[in-house]
C-alpha positions as CSV (number, residue, x, y, z in Angstrom):
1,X,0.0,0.0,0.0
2,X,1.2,3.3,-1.1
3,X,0.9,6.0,1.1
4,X,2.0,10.1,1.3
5,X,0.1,11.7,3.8
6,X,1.8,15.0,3.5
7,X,1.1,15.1,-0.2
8,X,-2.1,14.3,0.1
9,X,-3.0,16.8,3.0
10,X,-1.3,19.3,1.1
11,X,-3.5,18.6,-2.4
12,X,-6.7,19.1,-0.5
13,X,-6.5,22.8,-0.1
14,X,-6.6,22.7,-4.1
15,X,-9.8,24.5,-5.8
16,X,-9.7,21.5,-8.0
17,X,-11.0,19.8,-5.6
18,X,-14.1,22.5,-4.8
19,X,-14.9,22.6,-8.3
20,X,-15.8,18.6,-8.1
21,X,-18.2,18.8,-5.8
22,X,-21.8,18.1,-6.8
23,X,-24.5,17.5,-4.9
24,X,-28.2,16.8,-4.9
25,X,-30.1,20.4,-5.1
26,X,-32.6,18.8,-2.9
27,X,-29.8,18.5,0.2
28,X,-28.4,20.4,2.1
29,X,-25.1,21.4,0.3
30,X,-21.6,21.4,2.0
31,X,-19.9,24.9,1.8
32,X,-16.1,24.9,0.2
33,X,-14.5,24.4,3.7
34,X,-16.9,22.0,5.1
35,X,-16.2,19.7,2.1
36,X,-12.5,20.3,2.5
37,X,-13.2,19.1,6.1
38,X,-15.1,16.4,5.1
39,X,-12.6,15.0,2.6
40,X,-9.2,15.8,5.3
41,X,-11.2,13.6,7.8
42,X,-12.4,10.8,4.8
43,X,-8.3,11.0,4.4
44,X,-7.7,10.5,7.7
45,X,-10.1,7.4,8.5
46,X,-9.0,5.8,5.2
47,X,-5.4,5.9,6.1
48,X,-5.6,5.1,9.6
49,X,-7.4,2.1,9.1
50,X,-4.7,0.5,6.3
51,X,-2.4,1.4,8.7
52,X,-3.5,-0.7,11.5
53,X,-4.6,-3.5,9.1
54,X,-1.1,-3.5,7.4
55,X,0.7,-3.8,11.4
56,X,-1.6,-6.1,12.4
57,X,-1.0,-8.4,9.1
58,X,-4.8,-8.2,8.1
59,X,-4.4,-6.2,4.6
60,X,-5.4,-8.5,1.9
61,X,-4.9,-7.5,-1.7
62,X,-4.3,-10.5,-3.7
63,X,-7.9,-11.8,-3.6
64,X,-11.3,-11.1,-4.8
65,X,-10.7,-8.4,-7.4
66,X,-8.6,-6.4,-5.1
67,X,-6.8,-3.7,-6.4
68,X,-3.7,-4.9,-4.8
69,X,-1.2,-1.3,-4.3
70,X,-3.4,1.3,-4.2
71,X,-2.7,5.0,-4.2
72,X,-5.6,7.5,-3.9
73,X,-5.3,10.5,-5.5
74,X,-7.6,13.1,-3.0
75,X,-7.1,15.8,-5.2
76,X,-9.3,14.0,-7.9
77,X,-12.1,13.6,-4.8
78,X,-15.5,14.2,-5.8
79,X,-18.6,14.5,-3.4
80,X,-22.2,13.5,-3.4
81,X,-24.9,13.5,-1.1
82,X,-28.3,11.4,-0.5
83,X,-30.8,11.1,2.4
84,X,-29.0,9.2,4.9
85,X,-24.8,9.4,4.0
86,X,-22.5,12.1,2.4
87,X,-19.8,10.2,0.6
88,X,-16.3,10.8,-1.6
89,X,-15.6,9.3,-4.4
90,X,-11.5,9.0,-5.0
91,X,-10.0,8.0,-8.0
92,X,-7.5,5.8,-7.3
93,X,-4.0,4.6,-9.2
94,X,-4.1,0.7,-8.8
95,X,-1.8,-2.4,-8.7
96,X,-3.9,-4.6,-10.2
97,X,-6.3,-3.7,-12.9
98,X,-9.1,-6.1,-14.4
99,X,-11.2,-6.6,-17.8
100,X,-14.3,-8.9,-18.7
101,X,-13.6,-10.6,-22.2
102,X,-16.7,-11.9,-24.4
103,X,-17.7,-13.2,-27.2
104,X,-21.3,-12.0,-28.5
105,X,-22.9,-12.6,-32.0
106,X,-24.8,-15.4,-33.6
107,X,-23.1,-18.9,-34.8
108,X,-19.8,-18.5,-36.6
109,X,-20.2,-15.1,-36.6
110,X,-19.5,-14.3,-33.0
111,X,-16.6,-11.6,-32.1
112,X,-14.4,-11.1,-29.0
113,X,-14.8,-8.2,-27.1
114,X,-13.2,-6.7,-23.9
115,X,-15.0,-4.4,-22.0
116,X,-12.7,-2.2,-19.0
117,X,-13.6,-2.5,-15.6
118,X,-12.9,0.5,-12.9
119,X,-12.2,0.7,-9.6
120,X,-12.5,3.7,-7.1
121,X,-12.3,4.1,-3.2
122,X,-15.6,5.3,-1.6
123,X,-15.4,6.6,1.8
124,X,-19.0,7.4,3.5
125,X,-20.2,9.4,6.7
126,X,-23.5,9.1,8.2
127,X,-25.9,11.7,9.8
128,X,-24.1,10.5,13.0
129,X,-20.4,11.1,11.9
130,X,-19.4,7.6,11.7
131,X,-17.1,6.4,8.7
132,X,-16.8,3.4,6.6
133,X,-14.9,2.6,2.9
134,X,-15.6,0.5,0.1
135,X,-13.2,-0.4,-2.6
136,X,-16.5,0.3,-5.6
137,X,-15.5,-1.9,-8.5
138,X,-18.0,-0.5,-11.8
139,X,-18.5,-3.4,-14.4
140,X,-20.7,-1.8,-17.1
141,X,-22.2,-3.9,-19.4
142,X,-21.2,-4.1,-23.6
143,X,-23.6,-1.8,-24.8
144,X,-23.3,0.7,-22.3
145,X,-19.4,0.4,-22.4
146,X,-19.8,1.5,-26.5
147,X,-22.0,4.6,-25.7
148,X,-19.6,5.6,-23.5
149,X,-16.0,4.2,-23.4
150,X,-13.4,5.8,-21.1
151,X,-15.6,8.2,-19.5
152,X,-17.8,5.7,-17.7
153,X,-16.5,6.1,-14.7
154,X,-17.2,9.7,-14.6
155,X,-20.4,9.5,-15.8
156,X,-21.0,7.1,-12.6
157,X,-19.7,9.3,-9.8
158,X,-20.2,12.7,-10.8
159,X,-23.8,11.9,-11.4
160,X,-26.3,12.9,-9.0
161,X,-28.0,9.8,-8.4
162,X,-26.2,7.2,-7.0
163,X,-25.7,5.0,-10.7
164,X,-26.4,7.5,-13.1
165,X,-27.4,5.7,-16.3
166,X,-25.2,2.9,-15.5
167,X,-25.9,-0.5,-16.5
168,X,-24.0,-3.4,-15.5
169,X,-22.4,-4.5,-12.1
170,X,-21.2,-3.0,-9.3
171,X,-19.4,-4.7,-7.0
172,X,-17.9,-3.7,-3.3
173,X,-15.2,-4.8,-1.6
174,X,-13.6,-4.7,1.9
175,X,-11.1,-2.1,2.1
176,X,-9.0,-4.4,4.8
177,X,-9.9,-8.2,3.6
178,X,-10.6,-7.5,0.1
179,X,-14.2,-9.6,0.8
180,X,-17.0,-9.0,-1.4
181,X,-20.0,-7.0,0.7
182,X,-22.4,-6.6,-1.7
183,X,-23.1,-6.7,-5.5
184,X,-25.9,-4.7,-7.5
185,X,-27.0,-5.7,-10.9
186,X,-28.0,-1.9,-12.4
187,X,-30.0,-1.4,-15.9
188,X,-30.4,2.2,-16.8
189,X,-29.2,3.6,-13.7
190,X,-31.8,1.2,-11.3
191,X,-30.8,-1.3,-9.2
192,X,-32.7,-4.6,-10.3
193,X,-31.4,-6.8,-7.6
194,X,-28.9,-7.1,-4.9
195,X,-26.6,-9.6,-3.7
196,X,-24.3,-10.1,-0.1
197,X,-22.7,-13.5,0.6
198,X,-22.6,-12.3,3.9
199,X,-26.6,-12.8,4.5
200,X,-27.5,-14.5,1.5
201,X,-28.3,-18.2,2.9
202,X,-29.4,-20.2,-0.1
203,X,-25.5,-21.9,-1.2
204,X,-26.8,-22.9,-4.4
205,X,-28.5,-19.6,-5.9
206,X,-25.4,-17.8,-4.0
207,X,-22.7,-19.9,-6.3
208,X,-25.0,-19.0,-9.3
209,X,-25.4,-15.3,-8.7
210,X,-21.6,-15.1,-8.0
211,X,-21.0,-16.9,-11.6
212,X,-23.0,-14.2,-13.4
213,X,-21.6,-11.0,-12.1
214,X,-17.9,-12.5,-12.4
215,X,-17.7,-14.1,-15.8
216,X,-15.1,-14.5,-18.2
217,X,-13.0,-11.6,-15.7
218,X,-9.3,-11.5,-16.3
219,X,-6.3,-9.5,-14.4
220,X,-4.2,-7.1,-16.9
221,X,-0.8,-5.3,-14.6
222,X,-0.5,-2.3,-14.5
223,X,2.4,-1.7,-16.4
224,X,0.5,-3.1,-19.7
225,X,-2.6,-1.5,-21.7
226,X,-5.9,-3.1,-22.1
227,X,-5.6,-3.3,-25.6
228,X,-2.2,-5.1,-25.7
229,X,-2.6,-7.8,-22.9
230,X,-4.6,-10.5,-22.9
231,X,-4.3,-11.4,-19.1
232,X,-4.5,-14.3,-17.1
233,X,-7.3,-16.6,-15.1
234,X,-7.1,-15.2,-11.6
235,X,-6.3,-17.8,-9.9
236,X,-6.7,-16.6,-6.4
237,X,-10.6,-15.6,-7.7
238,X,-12.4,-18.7,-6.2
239,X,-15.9,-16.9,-7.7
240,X,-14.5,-17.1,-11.4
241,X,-16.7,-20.0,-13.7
242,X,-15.2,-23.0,-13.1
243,X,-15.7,-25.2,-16.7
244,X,-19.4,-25.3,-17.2
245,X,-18.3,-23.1,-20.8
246,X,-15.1,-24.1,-22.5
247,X,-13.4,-21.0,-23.8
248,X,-14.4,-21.6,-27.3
249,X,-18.5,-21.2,-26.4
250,X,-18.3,-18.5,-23.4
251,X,-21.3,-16.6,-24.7
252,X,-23.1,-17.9,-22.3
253,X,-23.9,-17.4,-18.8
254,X,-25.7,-17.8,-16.2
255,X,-28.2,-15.6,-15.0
256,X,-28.7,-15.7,-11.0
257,X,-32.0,-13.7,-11.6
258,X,-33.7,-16.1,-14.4
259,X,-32.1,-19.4,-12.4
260,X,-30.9,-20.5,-16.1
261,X,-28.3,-19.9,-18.8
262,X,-28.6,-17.1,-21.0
263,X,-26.8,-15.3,-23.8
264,X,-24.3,-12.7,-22.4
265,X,-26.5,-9.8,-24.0
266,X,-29.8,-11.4,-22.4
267,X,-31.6,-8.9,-20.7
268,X,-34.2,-10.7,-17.9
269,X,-37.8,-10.7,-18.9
270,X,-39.0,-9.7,-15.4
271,X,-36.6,-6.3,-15.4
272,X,-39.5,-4.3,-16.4
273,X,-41.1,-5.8,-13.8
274,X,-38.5,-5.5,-11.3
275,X,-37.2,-2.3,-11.6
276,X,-40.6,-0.7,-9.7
277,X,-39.8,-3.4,-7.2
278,X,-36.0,-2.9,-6.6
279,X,-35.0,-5.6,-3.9
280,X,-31.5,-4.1,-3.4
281,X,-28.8,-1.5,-3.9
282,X,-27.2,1.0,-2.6
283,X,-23.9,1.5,-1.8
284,X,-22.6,-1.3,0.4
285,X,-26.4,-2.2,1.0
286,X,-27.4,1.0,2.3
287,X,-26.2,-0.2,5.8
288,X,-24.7,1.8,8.2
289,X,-21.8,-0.7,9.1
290,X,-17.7,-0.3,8.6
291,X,-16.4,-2.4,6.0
292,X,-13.0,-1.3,6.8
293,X,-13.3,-2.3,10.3
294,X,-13.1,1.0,11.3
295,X,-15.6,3.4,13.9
296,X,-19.3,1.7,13.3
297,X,-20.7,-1.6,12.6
298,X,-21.9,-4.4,14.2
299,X,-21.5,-8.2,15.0
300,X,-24.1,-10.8,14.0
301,X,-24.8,-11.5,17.6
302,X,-25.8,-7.8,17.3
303,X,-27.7,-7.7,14.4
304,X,-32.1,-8.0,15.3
305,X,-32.9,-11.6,13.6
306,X,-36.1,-10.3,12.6
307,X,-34.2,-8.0,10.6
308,X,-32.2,-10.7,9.2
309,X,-35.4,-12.8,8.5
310,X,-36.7,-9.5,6.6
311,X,-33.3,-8.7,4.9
312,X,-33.0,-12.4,3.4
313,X,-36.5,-12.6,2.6
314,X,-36.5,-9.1,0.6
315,X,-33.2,-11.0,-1.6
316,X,-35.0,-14.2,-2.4
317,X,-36.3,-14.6,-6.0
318,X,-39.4,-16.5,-4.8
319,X,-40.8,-13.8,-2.1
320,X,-39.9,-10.9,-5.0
321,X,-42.3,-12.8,-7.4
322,X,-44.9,-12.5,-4.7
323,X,-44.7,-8.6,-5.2
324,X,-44.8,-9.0,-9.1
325,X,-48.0,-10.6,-8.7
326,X,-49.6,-7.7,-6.5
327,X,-47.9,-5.2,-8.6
328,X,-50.0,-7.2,-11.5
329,X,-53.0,-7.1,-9.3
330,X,-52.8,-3.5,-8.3
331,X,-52.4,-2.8,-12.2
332,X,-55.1,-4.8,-13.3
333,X,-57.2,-4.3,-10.3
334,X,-56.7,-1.0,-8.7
335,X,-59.4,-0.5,-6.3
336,X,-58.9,-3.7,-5.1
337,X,-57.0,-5.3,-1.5
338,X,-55.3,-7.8,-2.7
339,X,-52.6,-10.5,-0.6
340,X,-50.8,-13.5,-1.0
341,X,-50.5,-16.3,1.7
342,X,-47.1,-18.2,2.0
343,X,-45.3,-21.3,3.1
344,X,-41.1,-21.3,3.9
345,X,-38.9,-24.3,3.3
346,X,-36.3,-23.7,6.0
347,X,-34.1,-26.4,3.5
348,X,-34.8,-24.7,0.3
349,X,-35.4,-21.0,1.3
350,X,-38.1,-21.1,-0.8
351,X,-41.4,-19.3,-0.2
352,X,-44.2,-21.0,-1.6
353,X,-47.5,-19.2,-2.1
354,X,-50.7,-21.3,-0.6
355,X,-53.7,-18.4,-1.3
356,X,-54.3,-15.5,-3.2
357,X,-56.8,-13.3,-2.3
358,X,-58.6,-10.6,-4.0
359,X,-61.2,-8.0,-2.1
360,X,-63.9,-6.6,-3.4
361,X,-64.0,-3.4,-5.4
362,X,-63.9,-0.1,-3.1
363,X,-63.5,-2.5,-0.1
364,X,-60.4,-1.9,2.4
365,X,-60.7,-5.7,3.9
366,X,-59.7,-8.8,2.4
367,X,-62.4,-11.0,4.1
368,X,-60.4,-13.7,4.9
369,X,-61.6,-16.9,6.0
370,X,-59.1,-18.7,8.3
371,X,-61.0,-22.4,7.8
372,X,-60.0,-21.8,4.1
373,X,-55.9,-21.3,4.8
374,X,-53.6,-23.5,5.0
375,X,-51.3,-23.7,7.8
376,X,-49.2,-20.6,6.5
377,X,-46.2,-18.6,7.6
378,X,-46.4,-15.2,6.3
379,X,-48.7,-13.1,4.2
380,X,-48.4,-10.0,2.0
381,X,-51.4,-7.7,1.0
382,X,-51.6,-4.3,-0.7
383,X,-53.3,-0.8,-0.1
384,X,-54.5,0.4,-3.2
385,X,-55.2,5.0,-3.9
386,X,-53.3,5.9,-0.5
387,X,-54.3,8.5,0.9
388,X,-58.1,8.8,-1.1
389,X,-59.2,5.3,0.0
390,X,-56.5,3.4,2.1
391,X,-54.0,4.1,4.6
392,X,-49.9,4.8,3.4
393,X,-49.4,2.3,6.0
394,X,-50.8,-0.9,8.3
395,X,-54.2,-0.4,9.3
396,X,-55.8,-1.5,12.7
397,X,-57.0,-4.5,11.4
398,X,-53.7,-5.0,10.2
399,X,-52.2,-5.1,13.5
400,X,-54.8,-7.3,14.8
401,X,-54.6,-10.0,12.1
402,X,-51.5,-12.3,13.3
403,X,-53.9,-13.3,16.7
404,X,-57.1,-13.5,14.6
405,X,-55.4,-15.8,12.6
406,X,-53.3,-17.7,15.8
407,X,-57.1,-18.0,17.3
408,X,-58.3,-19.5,14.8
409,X,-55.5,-22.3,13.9
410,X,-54.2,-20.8,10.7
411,X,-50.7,-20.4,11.8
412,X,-48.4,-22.4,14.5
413,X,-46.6,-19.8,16.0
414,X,-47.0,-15.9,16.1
415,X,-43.5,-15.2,16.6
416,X,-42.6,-16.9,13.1
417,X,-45.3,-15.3,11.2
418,X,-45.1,-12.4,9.2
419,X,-47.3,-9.4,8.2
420,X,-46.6,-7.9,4.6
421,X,-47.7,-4.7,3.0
422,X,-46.7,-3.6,-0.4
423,X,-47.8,-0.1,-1.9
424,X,-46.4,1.8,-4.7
425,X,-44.2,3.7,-1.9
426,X,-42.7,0.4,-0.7
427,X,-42.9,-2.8,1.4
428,X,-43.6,-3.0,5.0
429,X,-43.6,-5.7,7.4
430,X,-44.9,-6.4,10.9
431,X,-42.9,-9.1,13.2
432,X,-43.7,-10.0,16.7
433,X,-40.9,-9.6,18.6
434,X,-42.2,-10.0,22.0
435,X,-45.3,-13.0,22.0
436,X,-45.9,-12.1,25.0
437,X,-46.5,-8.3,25.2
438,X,-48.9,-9.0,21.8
439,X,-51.1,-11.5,22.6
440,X,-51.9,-8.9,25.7
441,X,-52.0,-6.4,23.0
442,X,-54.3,-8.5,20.8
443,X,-57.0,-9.6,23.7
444,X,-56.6,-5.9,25.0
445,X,-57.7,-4.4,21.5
446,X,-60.0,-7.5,19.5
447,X,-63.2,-7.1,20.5
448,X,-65.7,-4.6,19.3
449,X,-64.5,-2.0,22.3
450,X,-61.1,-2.5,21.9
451,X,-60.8,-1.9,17.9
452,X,-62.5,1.5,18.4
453,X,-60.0,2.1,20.8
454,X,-57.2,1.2,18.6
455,X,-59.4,3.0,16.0
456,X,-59.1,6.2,17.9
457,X,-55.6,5.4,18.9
458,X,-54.3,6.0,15.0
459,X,-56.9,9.2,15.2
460,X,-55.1,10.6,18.4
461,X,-51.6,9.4,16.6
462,X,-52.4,11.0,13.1
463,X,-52.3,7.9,10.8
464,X,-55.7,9.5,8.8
465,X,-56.3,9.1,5.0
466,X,-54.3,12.4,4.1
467,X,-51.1,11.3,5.9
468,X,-48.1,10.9,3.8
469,X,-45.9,7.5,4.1
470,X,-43.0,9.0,6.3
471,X,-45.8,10.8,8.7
472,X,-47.6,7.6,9.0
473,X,-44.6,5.3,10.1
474,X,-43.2,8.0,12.2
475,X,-46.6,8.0,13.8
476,X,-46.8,4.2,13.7
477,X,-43.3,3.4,15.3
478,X,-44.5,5.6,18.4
479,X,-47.8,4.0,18.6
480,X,-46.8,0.2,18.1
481,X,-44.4,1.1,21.4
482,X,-47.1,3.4,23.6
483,X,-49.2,0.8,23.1
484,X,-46.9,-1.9,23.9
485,X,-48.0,-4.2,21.3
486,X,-45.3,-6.4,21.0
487,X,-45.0,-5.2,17.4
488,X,-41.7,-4.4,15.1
489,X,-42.0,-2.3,12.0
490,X,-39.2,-3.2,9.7
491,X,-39.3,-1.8,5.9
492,X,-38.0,-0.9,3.0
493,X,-39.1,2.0,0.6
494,X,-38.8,1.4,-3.4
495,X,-35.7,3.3,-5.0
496,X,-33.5,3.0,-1.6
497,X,-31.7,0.2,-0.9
498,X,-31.9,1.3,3.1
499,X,-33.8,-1.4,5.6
500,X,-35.4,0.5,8.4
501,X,-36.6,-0.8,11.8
502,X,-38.7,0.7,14.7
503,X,-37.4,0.6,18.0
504,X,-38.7,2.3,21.3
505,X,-41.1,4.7,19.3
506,X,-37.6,5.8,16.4
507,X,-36.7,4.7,13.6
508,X,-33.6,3.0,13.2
509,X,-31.3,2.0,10.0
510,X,-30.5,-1.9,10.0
511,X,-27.1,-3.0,9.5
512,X,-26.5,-6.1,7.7
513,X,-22.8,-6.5,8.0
């Protein structure tokens, strides 16, 4: 690891750097010496924690797509800003520098083709000052690669969003162990699905996914150009394919999302689909952890196992079809409840769906009929016109509906079931977190005096018609612990890769890592 702290402290005070930042016009903007601040102290925790890696014999770079040697060059840093994180992007002058090699085209008339891949440092701060750093490694995909060749990169981070236009890859790595954290497959700038081997449970799909993003990847030095060097197998890249292709037919990959193989150009029927239902992204997931081992995180011991069970459920391909399919129903019916009732295969991770229901026009209730479930595990419904005819978040009956269901032998156990909510904000779910505390809550609030208390409860609380999504779950997360219901709002709104959970009455960002 190179390193020149002088020279680096001294190219901060350059305007170059000032004239880089960009922001959102929607936040609040950092003023020329708070972003010089910002990027000294982004310095500062970067170096710092190499250096007590490297004494400690913990710095990796000679696995997983590291970038082996790195210097950063701070006075290239460029700055961006979303809801929850302020983060700098620094170009960086690497050891080890990689390309994807294809071939694409019909039979016998296929061609090779070798598309760059990029690597920066990101280092992030939260609203609460804490730091973490990602190694971000940007794979774009052919076509986008043609439309805009060496600038790519660029167009990425000096973009206001978060991708840009982006399609492809992106890929982040552990600044100290050179571990993957998380992958997002982008198209157009929108994450279609995310992928972390650290919470990702199902081994098979977890090899497959890993096969598509890192196909056909090879290591070029340094020292040589992309168009002069074919490069080598990384050996040391235990997530490379390993023979399912020979090299004369490695067009083909496979495709974690479809569960098959697929063309390299393929581009998933269900994206259109998906991309109003992102199930990931964000940098690093969105988490407020420290990748770099460094002044936040958290242990798994830590980490709220409903969270988890929310988290892995929001990654699995069989749970995200169950949103397709009330994001059809909300389409083709949309003044219409709507919910589908589920089954989990601890072996598989499958979800399997038992019932679909579909309410009547202009009703807000599903009607169910317990005697007519199956022994289920979990259920997801939908709010149609929020804020005109349904509520932007659970409703009373809603919180009520895990012991009407107990009571009447449709499920086995309230503290594995789970309450769903999808809306065209995002998804929602309710987990019992204390059996004990809701089952009071539940005989408290179930008969006819009790739901028009809980009625006038969300009155007294402000969950009305006209209440936006972040009013309502603001207002929810103090009511579900006034009311000592037992209850744990975890969610995840569409377009942000962030999961939040409720705890005493605030809202709180879950860390996966």
């Amino acid at each position: 690891m190179k390193h020149s702290t002088q020279l680096i402290r001294s190219l901060l005070g350059l305007t170059v750097l000032l004239a880089s930042c960009q922001v959102d016009d929607s936040l609040d903007i950092l003023s020329d010496s708070e972003a010089q601040l910002f990027v000294s102290e982004a310095c500062n925790y970067y170096e710092q924690t190499i250096s007590e890696a490297a004494e400690k014999s913990k710095l990796v770079q000679n696995k997983n797509m590291s970038p082996g040697e790195v210097t950063p060059c701070w006075h290239k840093a460029h700055i961006k800003q979303d809801a929850n994180y302020e983060y700098v992007y620094v170009p960086i002058i690497a050891g080890n520098n990689y390309i994807r090699r294809v071939k694409i085209g019909k039979e016998g008339e296929k061609k090779k083709y070798r598309i760059p891949i990029s690597q920066t440092l990101c280092v992030r701060r939260d609203k609460t000052g804490n730091y973490d750093a990602a190694y971000v490694t940007i794979m774009p995909s052919l076509n986008y690669y043609r439309a805009n060749k060496s600038t790519f990169t660029e167009k990425v981070i000096h973009d206001k969003s978060l991708y840009g236009n982006l399609s492809g890859y992106v890929v982040y790595n552990n600044i100290v162990s050179s571990k993957m954290i998380v992958a997002d497959r982008v198209k157009s700038g929108k994450c279609l699905w995310s992928y972390s081997p650290a919470t990702f449970k199902d081994k098979a799909l977890s090899r497959k996914i890993k096969k598509e993003i890192f196909q056909n990847i090879h290591n070029i030095g340094m020292s040589l150009t992309r168009n002069t060097i074919n490069g080598g197998w990384l050996e040391e890249v235990t997530i490379t394919p390993d023979g399912e292709d020979d090299d004369d037919d490695d067009e083909d990959y496979f495709c974690g999302f479809c569960a098959q193989y697929v063309p390299y150009g393929h581009i998933c029927s269900e994206d259109e689909e998906v991309e109003e239902i992102p199930s990931g992204g964000g940098v690093w997931g969105g988490g407020g952890g420290s990748p770099g081992g460094g002044s936040s995180g958290g242990s798994s011991s830590s980490r709220p196992k409903f969270c988890i069970k929310v988290y892995n459920k929001l990654l699995s391909q069989t749970f995200s079809q169950f949103q397709q399919v009330l994001q059809k129903l909300l389409k083709d019916s949309p003044n219409r409840e709507c919910a589908v009732f589920y089954r989990y295969d601890n072996n598989t991770g499958e979800y399997t769906p038992t019932k679909i229901y579909l309410g009547r026009e202009g009703g807000v209730s599903l009607g169910v009929d317990p005697n007519t479930l199956e022994l289920t595990d979990g259920y997801i419904h939908s709010h149609y016109d929020i804020s005109n005819s349904t509520l932007a978040i659970f409703s009373p009956d809603d919180l009520l509906f895990t012991g009407f269901l107990y009571e009447n032998s449709a499920i086995s156990s309230i503290g594995n079931f789970s309450s769903g909510l999808y809306t065209n904000v995002g998804t929602f779910f309710l987990e019992v977190t204390n059996e004990q505390l809701y089952k009071e809550f539940y005989k408290q609030y179930s008969d006819e005096q009790g739901q028009r208390a809980l009625n006038a409860t969300y009155q007294l609380h402000g969950i009305v018609l006209k209440a936006d999504t972040s009013k309502a779950i603001d207002s929810l997360a103090r009511l579900l612990n006034t009311t000592k219901s037992g209850l744990t709002l975890v969610y995840r709104l569409h377009g942000d890769s962030t999961l939040y959970y409720t705890e005493n009455g605030t809202i709180k960002i879950y860390n996966p890592y």
